[in-house]
Residue, then its C-alpha position, 0 to 999 in steps of 0.5 A: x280416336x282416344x273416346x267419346x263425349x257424352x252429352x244429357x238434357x232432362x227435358x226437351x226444352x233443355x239445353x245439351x250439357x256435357x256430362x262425362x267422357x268414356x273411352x269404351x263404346x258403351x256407358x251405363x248412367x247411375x244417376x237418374x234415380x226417383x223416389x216418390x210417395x202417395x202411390x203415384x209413379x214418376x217418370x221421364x225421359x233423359x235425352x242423351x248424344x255423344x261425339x267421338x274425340x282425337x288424342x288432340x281433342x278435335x270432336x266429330x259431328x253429334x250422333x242421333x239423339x237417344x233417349x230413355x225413360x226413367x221410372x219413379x219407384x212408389x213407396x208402399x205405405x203413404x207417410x213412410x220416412x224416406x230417410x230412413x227408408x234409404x239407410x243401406x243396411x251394410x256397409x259397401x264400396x263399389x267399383x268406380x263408373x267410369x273405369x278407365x276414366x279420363x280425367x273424371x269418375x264418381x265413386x259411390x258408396x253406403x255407410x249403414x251408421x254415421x261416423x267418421x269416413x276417411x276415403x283415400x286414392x294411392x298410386x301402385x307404389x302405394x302413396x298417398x295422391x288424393x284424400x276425397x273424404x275424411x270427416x264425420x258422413x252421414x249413413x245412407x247411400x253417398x258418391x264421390x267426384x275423382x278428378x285425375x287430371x294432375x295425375x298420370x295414366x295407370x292403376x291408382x287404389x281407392x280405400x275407404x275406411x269407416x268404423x270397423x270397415x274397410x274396402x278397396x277398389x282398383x282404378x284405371x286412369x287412361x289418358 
């Protein structure tokens, strides 16, 4: 067995869409997020199934559906800009989800100022192999699609640089 598929749908009637691989037996998704203002709360379920795949790509039979219940957080005040209410207030990198990953992982990000962001991935010998940002970005909270499919099984380095800050994660592709 090389890893599992995983499998979402946001709503019963939903069809299934494949949404990431992993190669671990556990997944964490960080991308079902709800703000909501008025005071009344939100929620729903994510509906999730996985499969597990051989090195030559042959999937199992779907485990059970599972689901899970997202809650909507409530502003305090009613009227509050939500913009800037979702402006980080420092600057921050996080570590890639999946890691290892095959062949995709999303790197997420804060910037507490808008500027110029350049956000680069390098190989162990430190060369240059994927420029994923590089232009003026906006301040707030901000993710990025990697795509290592070109690339080769090992430690690649993501950096990113924004004004005066800078920050390195370590990534491991696992093919």
């Amino acid at each position: 067995m090389a890893g599992y598929k995983v499998y979402k749908k946001t709503t019963s009637t939903q069809g299934w869409n494949y949404y990431t691989s992993v190669t671990t037996n556990s997944y964490e998704d960080l991308n079902e997020t709800y703000l909501v203002s008025g005071g009344i709360g939100y929620d729903h379920p994510v509906y999730y199934f996985v499969t597990a795949f051989d090195t030559q790509s042959k999937e199992s039979n779907p485990s059970k559906e599972a689901s899970t219940l997202v809650k909507g957080a409530v502003l305090e005040k009613e009227g509050i800009d939500t913009e800037i209410s979702k402006v980080p207030i420092e600057f921050g990198l996080f570590q890639n989800h999946p890691n290892p990953f095959n062949p995709e992982t999303v790197i997420r990000f804060s910037l507490p100022v808008s500027g110029y962001a350049k956000g680069t991935v390098y190989d162990i010998l430190g060369r240059e192999v994927a420029i994923l940002l590089d232009g003026e970005t906006s301040a707030g909270r901000h993710q990025l699609k990697f795509n290592a499919e070109g690339l080769g099984s090992g430690v690649y380095f993501f950096r990113l640089s924004a004004g005066k800050y800078s920050a390195t994660i370590k990534m491991t592709v696992n093919k």
